[in-house]
C-alpha positions, 0 to 999 in steps of 0.5 A: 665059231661053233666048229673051233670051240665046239661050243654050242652057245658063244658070248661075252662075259658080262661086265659085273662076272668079269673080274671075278671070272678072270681077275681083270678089269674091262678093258684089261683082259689078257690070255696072260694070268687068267684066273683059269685058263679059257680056250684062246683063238688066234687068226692064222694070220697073226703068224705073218707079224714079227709081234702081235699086241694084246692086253698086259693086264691094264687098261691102255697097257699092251704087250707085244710078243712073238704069236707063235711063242705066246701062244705055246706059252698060253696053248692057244690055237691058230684058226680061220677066224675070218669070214 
């Protein structure tokens, strides 16, 4: 993971910066509406499916779209996430 991001140290946001940091509950993170835009990472896989799901902002409520197109829409990359 370093080598995609060129990111020396790697980990999740603590549950109590969460919302602060992205505007988003546990469990409803999305690359949609982030507060400020973070680097987002799709597996090259994700172009196999007509749609891909991910959080729509709530807890249990997801969106399904096209991967190429949502991540034109959020600038994310497509990499080798897989080991």
């Amino acid at each position: 993971m370093r080598t995609i991001t060129n990111s020396k140290d790697i980990s999740p946001v603590k549950q109590n910066e969460l919302l602060s940091l992205t505007g988003y509950i546990r469990g409803g993170c999305s690359p949609l509406g982030m507060k400020r835009k973070y680097p987002t990472f799709f597996d090259e896989s994700a172009i196999l499916f007509d749609a891909i799901s991910i959080s729509a902002g709530q807890r249990g409520l997801q969106i399904f779209a096209n991967a190429e197109k949502l991540a034109e829409a959020i600038d994310a990359e497509f990499t080798s996430l897989t080991l």
